[in-house]
C-alpha positions as CSV (number, residue, x, y, z in Angstrom):
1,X,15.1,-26.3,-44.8
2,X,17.3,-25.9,-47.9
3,X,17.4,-22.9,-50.3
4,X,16.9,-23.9,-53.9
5,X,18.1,-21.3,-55.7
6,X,17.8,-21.3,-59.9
7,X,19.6,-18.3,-60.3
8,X,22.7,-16.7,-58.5
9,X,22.3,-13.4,-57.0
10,X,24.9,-12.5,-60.0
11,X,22.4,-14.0,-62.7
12,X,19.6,-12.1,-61.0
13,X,22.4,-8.5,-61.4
14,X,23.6,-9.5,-64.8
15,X,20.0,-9.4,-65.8
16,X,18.5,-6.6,-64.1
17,X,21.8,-4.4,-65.5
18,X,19.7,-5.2,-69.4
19,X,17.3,-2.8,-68.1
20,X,18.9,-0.3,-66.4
21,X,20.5,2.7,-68.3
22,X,23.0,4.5,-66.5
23,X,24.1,8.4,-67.2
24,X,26.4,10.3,-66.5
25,X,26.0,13.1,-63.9
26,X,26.6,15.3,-66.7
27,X,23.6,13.8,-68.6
28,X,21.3,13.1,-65.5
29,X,21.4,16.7,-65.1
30,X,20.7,17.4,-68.7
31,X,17.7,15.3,-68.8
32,X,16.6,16.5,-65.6
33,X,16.8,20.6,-67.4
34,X,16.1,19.7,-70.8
35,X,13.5,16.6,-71.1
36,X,12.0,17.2,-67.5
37,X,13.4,14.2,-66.0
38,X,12.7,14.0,-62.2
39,X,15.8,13.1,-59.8
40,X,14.9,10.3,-57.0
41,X,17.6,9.8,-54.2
42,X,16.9,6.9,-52.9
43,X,19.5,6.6,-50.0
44,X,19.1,6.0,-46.5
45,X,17.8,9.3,-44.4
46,X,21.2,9.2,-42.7
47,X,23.2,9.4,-45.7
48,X,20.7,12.6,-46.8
49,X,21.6,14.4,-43.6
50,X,25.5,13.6,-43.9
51,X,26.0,14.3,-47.7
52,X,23.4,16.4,-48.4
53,X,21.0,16.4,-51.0
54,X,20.3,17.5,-54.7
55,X,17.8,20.2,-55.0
56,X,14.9,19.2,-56.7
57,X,15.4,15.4,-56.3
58,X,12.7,13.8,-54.5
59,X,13.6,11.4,-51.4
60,X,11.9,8.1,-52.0
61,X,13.4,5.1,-49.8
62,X,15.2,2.5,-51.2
63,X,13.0,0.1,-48.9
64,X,9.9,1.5,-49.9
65,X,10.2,2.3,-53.9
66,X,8.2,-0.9,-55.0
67,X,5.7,0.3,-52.5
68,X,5.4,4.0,-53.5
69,X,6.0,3.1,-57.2
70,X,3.0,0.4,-57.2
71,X,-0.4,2.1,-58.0
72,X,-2.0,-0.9,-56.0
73,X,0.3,0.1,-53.0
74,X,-1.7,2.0,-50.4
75,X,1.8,3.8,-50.1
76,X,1.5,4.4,-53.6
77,X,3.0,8.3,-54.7
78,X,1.0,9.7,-57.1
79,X,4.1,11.2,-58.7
80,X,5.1,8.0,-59.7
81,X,2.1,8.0,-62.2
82,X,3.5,11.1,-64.2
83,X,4.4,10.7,-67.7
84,X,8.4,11.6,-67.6
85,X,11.2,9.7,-66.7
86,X,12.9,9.1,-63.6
87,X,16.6,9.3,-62.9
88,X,17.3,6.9,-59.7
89,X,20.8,7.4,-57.9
């Protein structure tokens, strides 16, 4: 069996990083006080229980965010549907 890949996993990170803003703790938490923005921590439970966690944020897997994002999902998380933006770290 051989892997035809078009893209490199770097092509596939160059152009996912177009899309993707990225903040500043700083301004996370002012979007988070100011504009509503809702913090999703998206580590592994382990990490949670060994660093800690942010208060507010919500927990949503890494593994399972397509799946809880997804209104077709039947893991789908009905905050996901709110109007506001989310602040993934």
């Amino acid at each position: 069996m051989t892997l035809n890949m078009k893209k490199s996993v770097q092509q596939m990170i160059d152009e996912a990083r177009k899309h993707i803003d990225n903040h500043s703790p700083e301004e996370a938490r002012r979007r988070v006080e100011q504009e509503g923005a809702l913090l999703i921590d998206v580590r592994d439970v382990r990490e949670l229980e060994r660093d800690g966690v942010i208060p507010g944020a919500m927990h949503a897997p890494r593994g399972m965010l397509e799946f809880w994002i997804d209104p077709e999902s039947p893991y789908f998380r009905e905050v996901f549907n709110e109007d506001r933006e989310f602040v993934l770290y």
